[in-house]
C-alpha positions, 0 to 999 in steps of 0.5 A: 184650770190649764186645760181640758182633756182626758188622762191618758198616760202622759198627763199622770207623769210629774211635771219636771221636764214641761216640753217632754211632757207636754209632747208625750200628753199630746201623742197619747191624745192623738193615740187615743184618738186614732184607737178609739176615734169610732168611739167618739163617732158613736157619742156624736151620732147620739148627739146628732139623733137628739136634734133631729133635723136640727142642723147645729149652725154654731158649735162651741168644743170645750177644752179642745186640746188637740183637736179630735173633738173638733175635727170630727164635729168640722167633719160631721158639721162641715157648714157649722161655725166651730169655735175650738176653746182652750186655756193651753198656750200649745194647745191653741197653736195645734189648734190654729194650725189645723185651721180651727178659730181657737179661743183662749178661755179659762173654763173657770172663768165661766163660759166664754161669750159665745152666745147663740149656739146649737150645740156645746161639746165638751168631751173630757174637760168638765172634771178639769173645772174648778167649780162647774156650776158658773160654766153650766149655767152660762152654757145654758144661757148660750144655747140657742132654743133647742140647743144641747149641751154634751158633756162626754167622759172616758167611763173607768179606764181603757182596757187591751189586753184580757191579761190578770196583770193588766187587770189588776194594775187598772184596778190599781189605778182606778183605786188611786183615782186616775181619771175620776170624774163625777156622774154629772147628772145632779150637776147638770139639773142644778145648773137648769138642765134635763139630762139624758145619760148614755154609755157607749161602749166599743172595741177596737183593731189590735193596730201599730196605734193600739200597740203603742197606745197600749205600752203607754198605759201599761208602762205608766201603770208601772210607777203605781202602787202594787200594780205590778204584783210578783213582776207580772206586768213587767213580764207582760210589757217583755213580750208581744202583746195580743191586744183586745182594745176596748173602751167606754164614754159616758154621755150626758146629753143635756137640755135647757128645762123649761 
């Protein structure tokens, strides 16, 4: 496993030219993280109403990538000692420039030796894992008493515009299998845990963020099989886009069993 992150359009892209690449899967990482950044907030405030007055004192984040994981719970958490874990070479360097201890981890490997924590994020990296159950169970054996685990997942694909063109090129997409994860339920009860399961849904501003994140997207969907049915979305992509961002994040919010 390289790294854990979501599959914005960039990371669908072959790998011929690695530095563009990696450049382009970093700005739509951050694209989304501007768009839909509220989304994200909605998951934590799940999270943080799960515990209670239980303030998390240590905070592992999972496949970090480019940090919106980790700045929002450095944000919501100030006091927390967050650890920010990736296997990505770059990634670790972005990290580490925005002040993160960041830990070089293959989450195949199983979970890092990070013993005692309140609260282990691991937004959009757990589809990335080979075998899942070695991380889920050594997670489970670092939570401290009381800790949680949440395991969050962009549910289908981003949506911005209420074009049939858009529509059907997701659906395409979709069909091909662009960023298909599991229902982690049974997965994580096999690993030890009870599971609660929430999807938040949100929508967003029609920003200069959400138009280039939305030409990102459609442009990919281009190179896909019958997503541009009769040029529809080539004639979409012509002209101005009236954007209508939405988004939804599956939740799993994960405890030790007794």
């Amino acid at each position: 496993m390289s790294h854990g992150h979501t599959h914005p359009p960039a990371h669908t892209q072959a790998h011929t030219h690695r530095a563009g690449h990696e450049d382009g899967h970093r700005r739509a990482l951050d694209l989304d993280a501007l768009v839909f950044g509220d989304q994200l907030t909605a998951v934590l405030d799940t999270v943080l109403a799960e515990l209670g007055d239980r303030t998390p004192h240590r905070v592992v984040d999972l496949g970090a990538g480019t940090g919106t994981g980790s700045r929002l719970l450095r944000d919501r958490l100030p006091g927390a000692d967050l650890t920010a874990v990736d296997n990505d070479p770059g990634m670790l360097t972005h990290l580490r420039a925005q002040g993160f201890t960041a830990l070089a981890a293959d989450l195949d490997d199983g979970f890092p030796d990070l013993p005692g924590v309140d609260l282990v994020w691991a937004s959009s990296s757990l589809h990335h894992v080979t075998d899942p159950a070695p991380l889920l169970t050594g997670a489970r054996a670092a939570l401290a008493p009381g800790g949680v685990l949440a395991v969050v997942e962009v549910e289908g694909l981003p949506a911005f515009t209420t074009d049939p063109a858009e529509d059907r090129a997701r659906t395409a997409a979709l069909a091909a299998g662009w960023n298909h994860h599991p229902d982690w339920t049974a997965t994580l009860r096999a690993a030890g845990f009870t599971v609660q399961r929430h999807d938040v849904t949100t929508t967003a501003e029609p920003s200069a963020a959400a138009q280039e994140y939305a030409r990102l997207w459609l442009e990919r969907y281009l190179h896909l099989d019958g997503a541009d049915e009769g040029g529809a979305l080539t004639a979409l992509l012509a002209g101005d886009l009236v954007l209508s961002p939405r988004a939804t994040r599956a939740l799993w919010l994960a405890r030790a069993a007794s």
